[in-house]
Chimera marker file (.cmm) of the C-alpha trace (Angstrom):
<marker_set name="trace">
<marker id="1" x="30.378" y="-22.155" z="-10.800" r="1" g="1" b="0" radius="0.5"/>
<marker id="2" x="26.930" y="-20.719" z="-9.095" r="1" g="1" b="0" radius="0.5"/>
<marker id="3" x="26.009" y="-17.855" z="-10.240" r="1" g="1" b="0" radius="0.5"/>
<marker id="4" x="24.096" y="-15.438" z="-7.474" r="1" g="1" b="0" radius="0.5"/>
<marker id="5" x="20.746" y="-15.642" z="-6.933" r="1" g="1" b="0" radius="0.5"/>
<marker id="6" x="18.280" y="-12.368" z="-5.957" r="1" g="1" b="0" radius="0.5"/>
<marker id="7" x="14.882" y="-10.628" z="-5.858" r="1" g="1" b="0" radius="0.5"/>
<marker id="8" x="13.569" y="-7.105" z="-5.166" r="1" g="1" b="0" radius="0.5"/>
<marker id="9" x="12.084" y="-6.212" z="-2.135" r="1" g="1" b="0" radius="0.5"/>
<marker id="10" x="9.361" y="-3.260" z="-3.774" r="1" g="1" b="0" radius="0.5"/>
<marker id="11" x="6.606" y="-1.469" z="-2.483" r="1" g="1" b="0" radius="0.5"/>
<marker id="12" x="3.714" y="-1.151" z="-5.822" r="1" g="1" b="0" radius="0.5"/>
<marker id="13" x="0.323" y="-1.007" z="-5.825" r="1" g="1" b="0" radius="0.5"/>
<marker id="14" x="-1.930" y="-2.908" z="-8.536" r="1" g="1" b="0" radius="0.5"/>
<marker id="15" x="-3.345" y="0.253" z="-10.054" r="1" g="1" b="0" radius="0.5"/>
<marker id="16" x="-6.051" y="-2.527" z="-11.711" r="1" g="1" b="0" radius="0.5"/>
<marker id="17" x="-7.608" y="-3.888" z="-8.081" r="1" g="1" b="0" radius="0.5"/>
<marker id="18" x="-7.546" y="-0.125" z="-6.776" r="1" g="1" b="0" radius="0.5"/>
<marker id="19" x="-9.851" y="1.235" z="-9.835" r="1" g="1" b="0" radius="0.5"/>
<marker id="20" x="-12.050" y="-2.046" z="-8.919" r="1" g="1" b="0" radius="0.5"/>
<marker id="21" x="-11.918" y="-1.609" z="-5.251" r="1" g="1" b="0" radius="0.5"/>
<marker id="22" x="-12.928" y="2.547" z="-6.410" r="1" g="1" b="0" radius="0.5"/>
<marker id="23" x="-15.911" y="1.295" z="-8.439" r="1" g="1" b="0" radius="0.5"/>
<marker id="24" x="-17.302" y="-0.960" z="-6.159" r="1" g="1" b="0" radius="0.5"/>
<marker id="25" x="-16.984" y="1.204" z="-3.454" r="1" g="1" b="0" radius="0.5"/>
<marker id="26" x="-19.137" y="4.320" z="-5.749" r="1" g="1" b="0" radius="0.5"/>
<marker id="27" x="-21.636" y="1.638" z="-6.630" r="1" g="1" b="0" radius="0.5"/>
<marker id="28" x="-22.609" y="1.044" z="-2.912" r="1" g="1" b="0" radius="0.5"/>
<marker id="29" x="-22.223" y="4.326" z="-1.513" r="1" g="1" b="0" radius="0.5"/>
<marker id="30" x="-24.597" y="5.193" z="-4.741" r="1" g="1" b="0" radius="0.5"/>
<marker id="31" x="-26.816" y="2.277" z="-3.672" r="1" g="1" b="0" radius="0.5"/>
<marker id="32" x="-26.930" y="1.980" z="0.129" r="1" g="1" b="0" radius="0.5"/>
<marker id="33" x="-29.925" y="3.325" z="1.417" r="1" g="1" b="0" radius="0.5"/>
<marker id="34" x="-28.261" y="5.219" z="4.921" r="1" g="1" b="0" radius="0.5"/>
<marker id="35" x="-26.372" y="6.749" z="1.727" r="1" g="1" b="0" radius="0.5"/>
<marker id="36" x="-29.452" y="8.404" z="-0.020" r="1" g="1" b="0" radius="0.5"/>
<marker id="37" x="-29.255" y="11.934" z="-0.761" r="1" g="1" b="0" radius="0.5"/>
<marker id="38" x="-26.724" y="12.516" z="1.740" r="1" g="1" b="0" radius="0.5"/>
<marker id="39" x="-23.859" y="14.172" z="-1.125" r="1" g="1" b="0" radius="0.5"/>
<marker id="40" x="-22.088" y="11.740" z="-0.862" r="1" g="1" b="0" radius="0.5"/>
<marker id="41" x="-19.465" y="10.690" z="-3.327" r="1" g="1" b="0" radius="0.5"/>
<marker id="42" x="-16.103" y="9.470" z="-4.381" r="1" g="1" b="0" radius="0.5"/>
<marker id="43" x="-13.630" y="11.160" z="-6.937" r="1" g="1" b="0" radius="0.5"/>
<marker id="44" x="-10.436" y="9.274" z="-8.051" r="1" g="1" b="0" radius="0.5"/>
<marker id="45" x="-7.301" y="11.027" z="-9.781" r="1" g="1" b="0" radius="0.5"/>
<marker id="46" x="-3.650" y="10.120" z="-10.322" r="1" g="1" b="0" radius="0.5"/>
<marker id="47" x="-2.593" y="8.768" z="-6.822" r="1" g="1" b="0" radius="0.5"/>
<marker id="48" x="-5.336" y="10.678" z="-5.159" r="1" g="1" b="0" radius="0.5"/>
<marker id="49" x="-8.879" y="9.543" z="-4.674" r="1" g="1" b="0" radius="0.5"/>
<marker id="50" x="-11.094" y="12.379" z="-2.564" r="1" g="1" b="0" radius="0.5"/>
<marker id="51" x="-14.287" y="11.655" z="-0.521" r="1" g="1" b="0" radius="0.5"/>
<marker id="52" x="-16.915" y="14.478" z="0.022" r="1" g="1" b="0" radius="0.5"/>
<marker id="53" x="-19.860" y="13.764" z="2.425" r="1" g="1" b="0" radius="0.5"/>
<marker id="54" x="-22.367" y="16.705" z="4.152" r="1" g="1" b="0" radius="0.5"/>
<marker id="55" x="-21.765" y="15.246" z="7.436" r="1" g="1" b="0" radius="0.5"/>
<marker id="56" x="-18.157" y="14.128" z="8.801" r="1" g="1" b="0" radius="0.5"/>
<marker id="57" x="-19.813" y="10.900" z="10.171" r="1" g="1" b="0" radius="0.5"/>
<marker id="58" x="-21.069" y="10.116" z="6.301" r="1" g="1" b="0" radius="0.5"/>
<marker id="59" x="-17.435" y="10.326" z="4.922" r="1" g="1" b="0" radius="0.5"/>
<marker id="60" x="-15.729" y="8.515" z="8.061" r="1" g="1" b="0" radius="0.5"/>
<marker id="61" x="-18.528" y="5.802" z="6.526" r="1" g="1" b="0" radius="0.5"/>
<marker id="62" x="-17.618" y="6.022" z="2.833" r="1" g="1" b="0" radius="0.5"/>
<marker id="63" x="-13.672" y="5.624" z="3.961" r="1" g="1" b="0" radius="0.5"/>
<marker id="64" x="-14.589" y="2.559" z="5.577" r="1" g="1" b="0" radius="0.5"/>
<marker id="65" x="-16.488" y="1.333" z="2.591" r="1" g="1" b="0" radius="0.5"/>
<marker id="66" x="-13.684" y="2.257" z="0.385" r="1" g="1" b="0" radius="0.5"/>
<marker id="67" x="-11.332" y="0.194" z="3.164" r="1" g="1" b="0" radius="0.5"/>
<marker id="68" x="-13.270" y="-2.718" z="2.719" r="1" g="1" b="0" radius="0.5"/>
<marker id="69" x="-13.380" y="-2.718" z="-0.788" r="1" g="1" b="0" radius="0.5"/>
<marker id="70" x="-9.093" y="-2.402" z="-0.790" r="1" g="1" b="0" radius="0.5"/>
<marker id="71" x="-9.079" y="-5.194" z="1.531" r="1" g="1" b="0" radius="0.5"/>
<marker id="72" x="-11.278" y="-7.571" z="-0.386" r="1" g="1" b="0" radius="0.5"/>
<marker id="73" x="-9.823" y="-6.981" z="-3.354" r="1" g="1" b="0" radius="0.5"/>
<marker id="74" x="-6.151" y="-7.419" z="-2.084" r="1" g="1" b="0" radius="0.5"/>
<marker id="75" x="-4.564" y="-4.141" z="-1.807" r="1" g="1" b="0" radius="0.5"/>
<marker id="76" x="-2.809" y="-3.265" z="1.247" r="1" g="1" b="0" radius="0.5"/>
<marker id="77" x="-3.868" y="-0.279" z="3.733" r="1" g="1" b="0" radius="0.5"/>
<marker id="78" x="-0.368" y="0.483" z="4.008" r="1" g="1" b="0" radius="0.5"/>
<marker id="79" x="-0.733" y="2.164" z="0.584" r="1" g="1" b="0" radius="0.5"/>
<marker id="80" x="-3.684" y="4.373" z="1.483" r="1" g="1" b="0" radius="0.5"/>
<marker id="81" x="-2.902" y="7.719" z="3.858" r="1" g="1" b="0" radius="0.5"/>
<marker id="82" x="-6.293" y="9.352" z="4.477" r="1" g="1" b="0" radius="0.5"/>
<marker id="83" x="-6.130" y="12.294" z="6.269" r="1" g="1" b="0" radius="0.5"/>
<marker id="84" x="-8.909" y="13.603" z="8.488" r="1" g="1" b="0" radius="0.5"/>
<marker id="85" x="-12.557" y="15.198" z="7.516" r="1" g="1" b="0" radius="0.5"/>
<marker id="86" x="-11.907" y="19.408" z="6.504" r="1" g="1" b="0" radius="0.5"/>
<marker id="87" x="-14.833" y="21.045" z="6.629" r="1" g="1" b="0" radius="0.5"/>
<marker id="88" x="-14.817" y="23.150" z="3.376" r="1" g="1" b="0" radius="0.5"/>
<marker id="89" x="-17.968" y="24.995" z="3.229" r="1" g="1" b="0" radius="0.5"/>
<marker id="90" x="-21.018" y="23.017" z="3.985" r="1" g="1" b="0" radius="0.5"/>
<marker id="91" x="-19.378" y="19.885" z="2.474" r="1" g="1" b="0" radius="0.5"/>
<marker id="92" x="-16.774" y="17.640" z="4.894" r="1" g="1" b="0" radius="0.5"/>
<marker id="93" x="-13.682" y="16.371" z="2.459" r="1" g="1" b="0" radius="0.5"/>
<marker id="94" x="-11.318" y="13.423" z="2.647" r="1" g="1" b="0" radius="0.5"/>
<marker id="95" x="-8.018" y="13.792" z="1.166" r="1" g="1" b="0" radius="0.5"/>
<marker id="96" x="-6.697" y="10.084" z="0.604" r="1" g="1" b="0" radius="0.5"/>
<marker id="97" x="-3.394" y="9.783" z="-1.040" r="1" g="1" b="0" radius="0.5"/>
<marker id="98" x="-1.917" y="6.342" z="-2.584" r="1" g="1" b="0" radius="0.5"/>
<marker id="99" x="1.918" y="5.480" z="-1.324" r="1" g="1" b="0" radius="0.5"/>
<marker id="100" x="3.916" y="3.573" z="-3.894" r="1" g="1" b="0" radius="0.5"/>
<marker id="101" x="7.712" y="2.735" z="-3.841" r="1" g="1" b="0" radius="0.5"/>
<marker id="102" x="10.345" y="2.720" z="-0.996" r="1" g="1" b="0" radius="0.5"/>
<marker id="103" x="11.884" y="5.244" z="0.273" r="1" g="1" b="0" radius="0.5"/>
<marker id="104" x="15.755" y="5.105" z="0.830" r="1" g="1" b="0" radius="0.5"/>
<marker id="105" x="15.490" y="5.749" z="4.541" r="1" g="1" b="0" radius="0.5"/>
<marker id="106" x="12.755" y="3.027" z="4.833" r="1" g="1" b="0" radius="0.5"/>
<marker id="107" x="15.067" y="0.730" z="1.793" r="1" g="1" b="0" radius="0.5"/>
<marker id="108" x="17.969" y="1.423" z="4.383" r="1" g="1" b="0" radius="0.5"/>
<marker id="109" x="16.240" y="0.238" z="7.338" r="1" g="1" b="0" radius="0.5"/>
<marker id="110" x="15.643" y="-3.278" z="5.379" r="1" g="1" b="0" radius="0.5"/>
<marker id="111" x="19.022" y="-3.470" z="4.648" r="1" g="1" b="0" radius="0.5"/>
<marker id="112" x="19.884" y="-2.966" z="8.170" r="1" g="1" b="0" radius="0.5"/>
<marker id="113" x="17.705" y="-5.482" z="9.481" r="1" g="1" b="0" radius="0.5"/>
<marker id="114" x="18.738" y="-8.449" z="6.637" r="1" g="1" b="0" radius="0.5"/>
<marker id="115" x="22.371" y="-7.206" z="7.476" r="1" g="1" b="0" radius="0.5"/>
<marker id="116" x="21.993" y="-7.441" z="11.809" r="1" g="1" b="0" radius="0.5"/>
<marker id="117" x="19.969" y="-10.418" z="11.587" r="1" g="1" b="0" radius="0.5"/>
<marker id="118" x="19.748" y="-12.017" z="8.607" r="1" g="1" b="0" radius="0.5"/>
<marker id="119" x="22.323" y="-15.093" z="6.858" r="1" g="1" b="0" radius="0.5"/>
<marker id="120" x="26.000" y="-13.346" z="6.695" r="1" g="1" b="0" radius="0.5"/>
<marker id="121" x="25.739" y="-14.035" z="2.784" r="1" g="1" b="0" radius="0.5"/>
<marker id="122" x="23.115" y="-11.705" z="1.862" r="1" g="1" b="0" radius="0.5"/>
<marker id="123" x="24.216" y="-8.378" z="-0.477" r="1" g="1" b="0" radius="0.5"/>
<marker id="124" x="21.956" y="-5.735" z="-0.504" r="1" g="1" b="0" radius="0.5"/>
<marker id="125" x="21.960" y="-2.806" z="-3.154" r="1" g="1" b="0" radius="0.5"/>
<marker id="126" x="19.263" y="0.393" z="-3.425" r="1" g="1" b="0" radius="0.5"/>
<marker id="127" x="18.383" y="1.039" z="-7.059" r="1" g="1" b="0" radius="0.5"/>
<marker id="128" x="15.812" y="3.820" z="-7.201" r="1" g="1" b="0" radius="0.5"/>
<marker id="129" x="12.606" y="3.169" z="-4.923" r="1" g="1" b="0" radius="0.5"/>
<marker id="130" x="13.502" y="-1.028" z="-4.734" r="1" g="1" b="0" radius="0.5"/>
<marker id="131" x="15.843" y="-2.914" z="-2.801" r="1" g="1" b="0" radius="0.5"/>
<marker id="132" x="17.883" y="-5.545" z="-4.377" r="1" g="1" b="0" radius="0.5"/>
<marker id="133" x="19.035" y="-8.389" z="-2.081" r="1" g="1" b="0" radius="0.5"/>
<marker id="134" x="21.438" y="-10.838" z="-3.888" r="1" g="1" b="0" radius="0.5"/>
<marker id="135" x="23.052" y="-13.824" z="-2.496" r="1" g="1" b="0" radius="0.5"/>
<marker id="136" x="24.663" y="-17.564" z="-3.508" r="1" g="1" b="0" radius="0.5"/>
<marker id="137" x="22.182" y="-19.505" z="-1.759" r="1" g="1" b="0" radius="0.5"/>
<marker id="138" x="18.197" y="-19.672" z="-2.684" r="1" g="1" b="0" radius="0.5"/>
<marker id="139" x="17.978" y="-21.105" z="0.984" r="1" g="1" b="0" radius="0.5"/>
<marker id="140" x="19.293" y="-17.416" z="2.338" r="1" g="1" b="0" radius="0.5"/>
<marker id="141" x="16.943" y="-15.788" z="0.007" r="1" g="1" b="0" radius="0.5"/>
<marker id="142" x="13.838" y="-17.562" z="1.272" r="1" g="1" b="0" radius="0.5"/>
<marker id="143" x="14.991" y="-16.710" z="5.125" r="1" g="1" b="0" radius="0.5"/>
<marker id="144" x="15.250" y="-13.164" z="4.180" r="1" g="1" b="0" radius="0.5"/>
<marker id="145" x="11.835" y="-13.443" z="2.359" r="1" g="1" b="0" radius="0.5"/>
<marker id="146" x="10.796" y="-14.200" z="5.749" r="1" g="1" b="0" radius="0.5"/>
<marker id="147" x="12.197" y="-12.048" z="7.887" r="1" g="1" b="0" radius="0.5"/>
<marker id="148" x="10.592" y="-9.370" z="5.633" r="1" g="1" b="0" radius="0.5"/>
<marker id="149" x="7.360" y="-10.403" z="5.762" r="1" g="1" b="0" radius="0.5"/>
<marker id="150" x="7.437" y="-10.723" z="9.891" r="1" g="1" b="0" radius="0.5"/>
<marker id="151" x="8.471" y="-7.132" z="10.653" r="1" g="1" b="0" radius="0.5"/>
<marker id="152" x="5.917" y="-4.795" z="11.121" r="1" g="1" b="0" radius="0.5"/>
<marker id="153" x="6.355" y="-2.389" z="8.503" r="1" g="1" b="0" radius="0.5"/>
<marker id="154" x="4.516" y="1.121" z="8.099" r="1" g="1" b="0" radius="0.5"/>
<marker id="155" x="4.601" y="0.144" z="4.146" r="1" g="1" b="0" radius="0.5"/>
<marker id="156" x="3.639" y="-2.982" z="2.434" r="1" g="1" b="0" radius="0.5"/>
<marker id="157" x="6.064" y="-4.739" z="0.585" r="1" g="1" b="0" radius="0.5"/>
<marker id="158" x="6.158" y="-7.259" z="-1.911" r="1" g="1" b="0" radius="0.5"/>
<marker id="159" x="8.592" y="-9.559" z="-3.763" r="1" g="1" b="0" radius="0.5"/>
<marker id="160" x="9.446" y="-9.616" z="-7.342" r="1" g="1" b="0" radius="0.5"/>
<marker id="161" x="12.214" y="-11.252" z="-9.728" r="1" g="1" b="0" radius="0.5"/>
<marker id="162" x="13.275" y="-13.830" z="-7.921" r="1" g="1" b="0" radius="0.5"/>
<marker id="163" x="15.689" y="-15.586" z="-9.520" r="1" g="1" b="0" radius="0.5"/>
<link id1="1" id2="2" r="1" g="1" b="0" radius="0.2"/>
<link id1="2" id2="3" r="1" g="1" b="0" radius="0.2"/>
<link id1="3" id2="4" r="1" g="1" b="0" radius="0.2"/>
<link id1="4" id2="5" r="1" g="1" b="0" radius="0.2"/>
<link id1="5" id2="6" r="1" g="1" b="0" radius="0.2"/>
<link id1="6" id2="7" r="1" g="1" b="0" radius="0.2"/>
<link id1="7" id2="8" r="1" g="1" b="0" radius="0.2"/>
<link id1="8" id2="9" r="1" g="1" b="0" radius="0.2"/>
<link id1="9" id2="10" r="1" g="1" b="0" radius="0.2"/>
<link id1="10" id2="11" r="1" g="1" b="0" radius="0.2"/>
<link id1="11" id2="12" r="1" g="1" b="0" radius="0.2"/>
<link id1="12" id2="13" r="1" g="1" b="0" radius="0.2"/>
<link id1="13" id2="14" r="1" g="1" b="0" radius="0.2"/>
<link id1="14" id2="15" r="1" g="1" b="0" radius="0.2"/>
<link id1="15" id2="16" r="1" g="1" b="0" radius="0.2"/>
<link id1="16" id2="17" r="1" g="1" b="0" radius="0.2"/>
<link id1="17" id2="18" r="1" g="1" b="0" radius="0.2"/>
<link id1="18" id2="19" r="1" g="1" b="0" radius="0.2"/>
<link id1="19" id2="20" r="1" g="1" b="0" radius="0.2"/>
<link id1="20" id2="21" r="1" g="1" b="0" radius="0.2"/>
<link id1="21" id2="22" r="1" g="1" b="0" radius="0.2"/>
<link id1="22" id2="23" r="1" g="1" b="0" radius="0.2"/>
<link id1="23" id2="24" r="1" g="1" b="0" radius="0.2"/>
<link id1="24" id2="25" r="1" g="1" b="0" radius="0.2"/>
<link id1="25" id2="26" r="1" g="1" b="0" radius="0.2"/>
<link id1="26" id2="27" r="1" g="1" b="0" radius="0.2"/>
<link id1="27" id2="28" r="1" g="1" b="0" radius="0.2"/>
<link id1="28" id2="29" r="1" g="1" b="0" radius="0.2"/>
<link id1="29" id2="30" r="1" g="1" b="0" radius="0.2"/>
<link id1="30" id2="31" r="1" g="1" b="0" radius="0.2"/>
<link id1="31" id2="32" r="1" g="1" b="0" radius="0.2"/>
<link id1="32" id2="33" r="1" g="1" b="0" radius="0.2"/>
<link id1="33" id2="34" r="1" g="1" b="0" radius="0.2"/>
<link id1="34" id2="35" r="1" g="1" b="0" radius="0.2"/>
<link id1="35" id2="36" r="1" g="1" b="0" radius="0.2"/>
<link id1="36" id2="37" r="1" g="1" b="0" radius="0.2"/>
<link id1="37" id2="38" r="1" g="1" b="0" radius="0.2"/>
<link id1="38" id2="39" r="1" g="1" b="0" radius="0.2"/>
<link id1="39" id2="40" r="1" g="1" b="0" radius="0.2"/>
<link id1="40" id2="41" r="1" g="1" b="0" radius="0.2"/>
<link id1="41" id2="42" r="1" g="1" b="0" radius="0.2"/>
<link id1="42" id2="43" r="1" g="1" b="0" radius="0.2"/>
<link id1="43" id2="44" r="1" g="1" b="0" radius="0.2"/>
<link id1="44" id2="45" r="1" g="1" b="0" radius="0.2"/>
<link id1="45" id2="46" r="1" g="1" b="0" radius="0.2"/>
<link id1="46" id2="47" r="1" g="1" b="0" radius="0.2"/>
<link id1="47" id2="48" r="1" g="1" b="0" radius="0.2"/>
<link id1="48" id2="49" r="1" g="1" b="0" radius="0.2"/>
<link id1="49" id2="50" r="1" g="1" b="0" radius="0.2"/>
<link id1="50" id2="51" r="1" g="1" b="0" radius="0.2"/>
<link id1="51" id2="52" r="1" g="1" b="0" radius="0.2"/>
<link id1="52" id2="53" r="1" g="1" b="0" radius="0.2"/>
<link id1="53" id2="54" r="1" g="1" b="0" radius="0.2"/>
<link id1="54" id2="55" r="1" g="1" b="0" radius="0.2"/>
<link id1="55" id2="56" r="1" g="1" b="0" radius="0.2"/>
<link id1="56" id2="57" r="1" g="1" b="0" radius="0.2"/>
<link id1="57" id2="58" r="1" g="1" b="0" radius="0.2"/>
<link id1="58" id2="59" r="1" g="1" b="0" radius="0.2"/>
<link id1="59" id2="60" r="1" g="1" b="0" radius="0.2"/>
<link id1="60" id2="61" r="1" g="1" b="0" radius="0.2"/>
<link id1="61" id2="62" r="1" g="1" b="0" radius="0.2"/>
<link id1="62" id2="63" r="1" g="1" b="0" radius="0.2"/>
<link id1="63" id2="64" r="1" g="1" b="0" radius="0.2"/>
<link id1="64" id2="65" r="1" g="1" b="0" radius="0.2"/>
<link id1="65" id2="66" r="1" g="1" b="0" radius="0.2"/>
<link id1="66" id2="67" r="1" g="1" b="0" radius="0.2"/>
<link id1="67" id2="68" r="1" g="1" b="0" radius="0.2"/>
<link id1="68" id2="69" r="1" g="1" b="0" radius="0.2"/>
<link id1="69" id2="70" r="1" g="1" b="0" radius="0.2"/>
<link id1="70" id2="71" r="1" g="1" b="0" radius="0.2"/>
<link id1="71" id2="72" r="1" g="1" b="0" radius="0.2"/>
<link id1="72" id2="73" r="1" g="1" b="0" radius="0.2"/>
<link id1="73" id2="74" r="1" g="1" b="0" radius="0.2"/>
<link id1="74" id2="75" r="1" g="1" b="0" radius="0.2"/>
<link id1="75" id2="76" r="1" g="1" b="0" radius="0.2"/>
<link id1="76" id2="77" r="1" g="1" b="0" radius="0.2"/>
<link id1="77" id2="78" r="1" g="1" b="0" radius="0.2"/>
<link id1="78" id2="79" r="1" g="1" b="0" radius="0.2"/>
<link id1="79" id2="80" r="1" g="1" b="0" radius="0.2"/>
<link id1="80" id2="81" r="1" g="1" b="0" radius="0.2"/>
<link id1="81" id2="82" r="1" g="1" b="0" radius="0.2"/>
<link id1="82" id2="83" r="1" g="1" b="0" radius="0.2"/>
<link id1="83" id2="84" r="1" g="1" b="0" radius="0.2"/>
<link id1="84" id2="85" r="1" g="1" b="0" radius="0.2"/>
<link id1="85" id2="86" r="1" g="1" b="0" radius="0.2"/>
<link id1="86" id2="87" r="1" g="1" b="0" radius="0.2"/>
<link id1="87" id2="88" r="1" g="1" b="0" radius="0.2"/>
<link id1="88" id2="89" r="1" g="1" b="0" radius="0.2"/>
<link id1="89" id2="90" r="1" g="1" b="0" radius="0.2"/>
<link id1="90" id2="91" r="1" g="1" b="0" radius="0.2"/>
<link id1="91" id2="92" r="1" g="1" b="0" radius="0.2"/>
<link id1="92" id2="93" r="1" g="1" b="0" radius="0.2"/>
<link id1="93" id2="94" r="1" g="1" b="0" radius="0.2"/>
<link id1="94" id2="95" r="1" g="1" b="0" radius="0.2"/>
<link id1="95" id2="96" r="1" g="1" b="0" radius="0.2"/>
<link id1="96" id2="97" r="1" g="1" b="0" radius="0.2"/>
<link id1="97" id2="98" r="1" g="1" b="0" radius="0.2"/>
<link id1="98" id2="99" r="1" g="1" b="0" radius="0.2"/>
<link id1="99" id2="100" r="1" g="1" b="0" radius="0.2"/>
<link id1="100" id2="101" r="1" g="1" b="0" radius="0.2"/>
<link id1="101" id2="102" r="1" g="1" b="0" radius="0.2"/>
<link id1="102" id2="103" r="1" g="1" b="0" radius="0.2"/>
<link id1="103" id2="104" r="1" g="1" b="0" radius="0.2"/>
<link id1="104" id2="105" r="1" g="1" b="0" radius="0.2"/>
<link id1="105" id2="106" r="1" g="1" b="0" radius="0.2"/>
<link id1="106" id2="107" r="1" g="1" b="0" radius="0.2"/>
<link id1="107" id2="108" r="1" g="1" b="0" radius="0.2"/>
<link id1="108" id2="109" r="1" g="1" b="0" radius="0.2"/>
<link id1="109" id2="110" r="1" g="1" b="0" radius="0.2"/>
<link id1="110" id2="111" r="1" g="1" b="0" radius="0.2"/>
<link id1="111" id2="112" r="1" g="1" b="0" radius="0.2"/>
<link id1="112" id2="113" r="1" g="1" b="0" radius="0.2"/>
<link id1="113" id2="114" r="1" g="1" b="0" radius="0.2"/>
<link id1="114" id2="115" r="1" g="1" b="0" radius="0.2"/>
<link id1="115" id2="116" r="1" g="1" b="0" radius="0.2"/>
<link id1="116" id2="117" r="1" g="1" b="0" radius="0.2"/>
<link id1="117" id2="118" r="1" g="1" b="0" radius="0.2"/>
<link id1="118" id2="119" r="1" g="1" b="0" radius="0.2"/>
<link id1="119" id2="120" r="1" g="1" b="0" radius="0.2"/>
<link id1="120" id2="121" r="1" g="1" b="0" radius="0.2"/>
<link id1="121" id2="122" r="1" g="1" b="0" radius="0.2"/>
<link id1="122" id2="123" r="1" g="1" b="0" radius="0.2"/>
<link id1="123" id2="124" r="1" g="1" b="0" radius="0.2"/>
<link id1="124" id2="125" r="1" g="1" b="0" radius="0.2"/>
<link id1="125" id2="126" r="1" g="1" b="0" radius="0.2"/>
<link id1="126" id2="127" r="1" g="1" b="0" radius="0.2"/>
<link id1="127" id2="128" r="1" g="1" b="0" radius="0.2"/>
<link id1="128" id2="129" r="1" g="1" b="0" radius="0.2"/>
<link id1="129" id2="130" r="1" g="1" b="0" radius="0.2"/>
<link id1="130" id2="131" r="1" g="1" b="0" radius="0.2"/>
<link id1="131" id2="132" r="1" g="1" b="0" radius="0.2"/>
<link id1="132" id2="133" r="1" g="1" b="0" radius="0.2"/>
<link id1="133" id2="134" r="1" g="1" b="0" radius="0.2"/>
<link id1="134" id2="135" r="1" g="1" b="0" radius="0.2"/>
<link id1="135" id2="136" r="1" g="1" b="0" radius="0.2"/>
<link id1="136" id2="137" r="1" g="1" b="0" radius="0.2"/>
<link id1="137" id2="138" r="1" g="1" b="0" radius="0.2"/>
<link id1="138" id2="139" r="1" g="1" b="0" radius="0.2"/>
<link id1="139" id2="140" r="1" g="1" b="0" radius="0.2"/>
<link id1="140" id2="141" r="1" g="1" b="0" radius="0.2"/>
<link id1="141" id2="142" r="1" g="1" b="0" radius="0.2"/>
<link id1="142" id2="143" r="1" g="1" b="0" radius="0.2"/>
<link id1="143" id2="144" r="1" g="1" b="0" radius="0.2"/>
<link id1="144" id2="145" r="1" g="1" b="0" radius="0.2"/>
<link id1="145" id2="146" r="1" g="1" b="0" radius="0.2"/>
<link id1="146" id2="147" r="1" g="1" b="0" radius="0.2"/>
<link id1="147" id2="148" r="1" g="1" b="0" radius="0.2"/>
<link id1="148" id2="149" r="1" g="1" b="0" radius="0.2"/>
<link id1="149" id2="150" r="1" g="1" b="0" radius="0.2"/>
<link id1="150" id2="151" r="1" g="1" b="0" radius="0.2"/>
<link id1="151" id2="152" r="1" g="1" b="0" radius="0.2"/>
<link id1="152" id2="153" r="1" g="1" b="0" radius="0.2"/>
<link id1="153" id2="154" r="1" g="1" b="0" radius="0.2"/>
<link id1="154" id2="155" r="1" g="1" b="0" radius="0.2"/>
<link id1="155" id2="156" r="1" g="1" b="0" radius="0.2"/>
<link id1="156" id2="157" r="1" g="1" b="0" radius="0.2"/>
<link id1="157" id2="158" r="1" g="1" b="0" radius="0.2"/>
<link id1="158" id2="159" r="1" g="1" b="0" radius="0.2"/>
<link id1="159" id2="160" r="1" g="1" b="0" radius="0.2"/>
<link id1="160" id2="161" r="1" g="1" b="0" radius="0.2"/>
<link id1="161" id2="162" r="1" g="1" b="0" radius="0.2"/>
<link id1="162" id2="163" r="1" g="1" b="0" radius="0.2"/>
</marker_set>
C-alpha cells in the first residue's frame, strides 16, 4: 500500500543571508562617497532593522541599498515592510520590519486556491504559521508546487519536507 506523500508550504526568512545582506549594506553606506558625513546609518534588532539619514532623500537611498543587498543575496522583498521616512527631530527614520510565517487567513487562501483549482486528491491541513498539503500522488504534489509558485502572493513562500 502507498503511503501519502506531502510538504509544507512556509513563509521563513534565512536570518544568516539577512545579517549578510545588513553588513554589506553598512559597509557601503559607510563607504560610498554621496554617503559621507551625511548621518547616515543602519541599526538591526530582532525582526526590526531601522535606517536614520539627515535628509529623507539619503534614507529613501540607504533602503534601496539595503534592497539590493536582500535581493543579491536571495531574500525575498516580500519579507521586508518599510514604512515611510518620520521626521523625528532633525534626523528622518525608517522603520523596516521583517515578516516571517503565514498567517491563517493568508494559509486559508492557499488552501482555497489548491482546493478550486488544484488535482481533487490534494489534503490540506494548517498547523501553526505552515500549511501542510498531503496527497497519494508525488505527480499532484509537484502541480500544486506549481500553482504556488505562479500566484502572485503579497508573501513569499517556500517549500520544505517534501516527502
Amino acid at each position: 500500500m502507498a503511503s501519502d506523500s506531502s510538504f509544507d508550504i512556509v513563509s521563513k526568512i534565512d536570518e544568516m543571508e539577512v545579517d549578510n545582506a545588513f553588513n554589506q549594506a553598512e559597509r557601503e553606506i559607510d563607504t560610498r562617497f554621496d554617503f559621507k558625513n551625511t548621518g547616515t546609518k543602519l541599526e538591526k534588532s530582532t525582526g526590526k532593522i531601522n535606517i536614520e539619514a539627515d535628509t529623507e532623500e539619503k534614507a529613501k537611498a540607504a533602503l534601496e541599498v539595503l534592497k539590493d543587498k536582500l535581493v543579491k543575496r536571495g531574500v525575498s522583498l516580500k519579507h521586508l515592510d518599510a514604512g515611510t521616512p518620520q521626521l523625528s527631530g532633525k534626523i528622518y527614520k525608517i522603520a523596516c520590519t521583517l515578516k516571517e510565517g503565514i498567517s491563517t487567513e493568508n494559509a486559508k487562501k492557499i488552501a482555497k486556491l489548491l482546493r478550486d483549482e488544484g488535482p481533487k486528491s490534494l489534503k490540506t491541513q494548517i498547523q501553526g504559521d505552515e500549511l501542510r498539503v498531503t496527497s497519494k500522488s508525488r505527480d499532484d504534489l509537484q502541480v500544486a508546487i506549481a500553482m504556488v509558485k505562479d500566484h502572485p502572493w503579497e508573501f513569499a513562500v517556500q517549500f520544505t519536507n517534501y516527502r
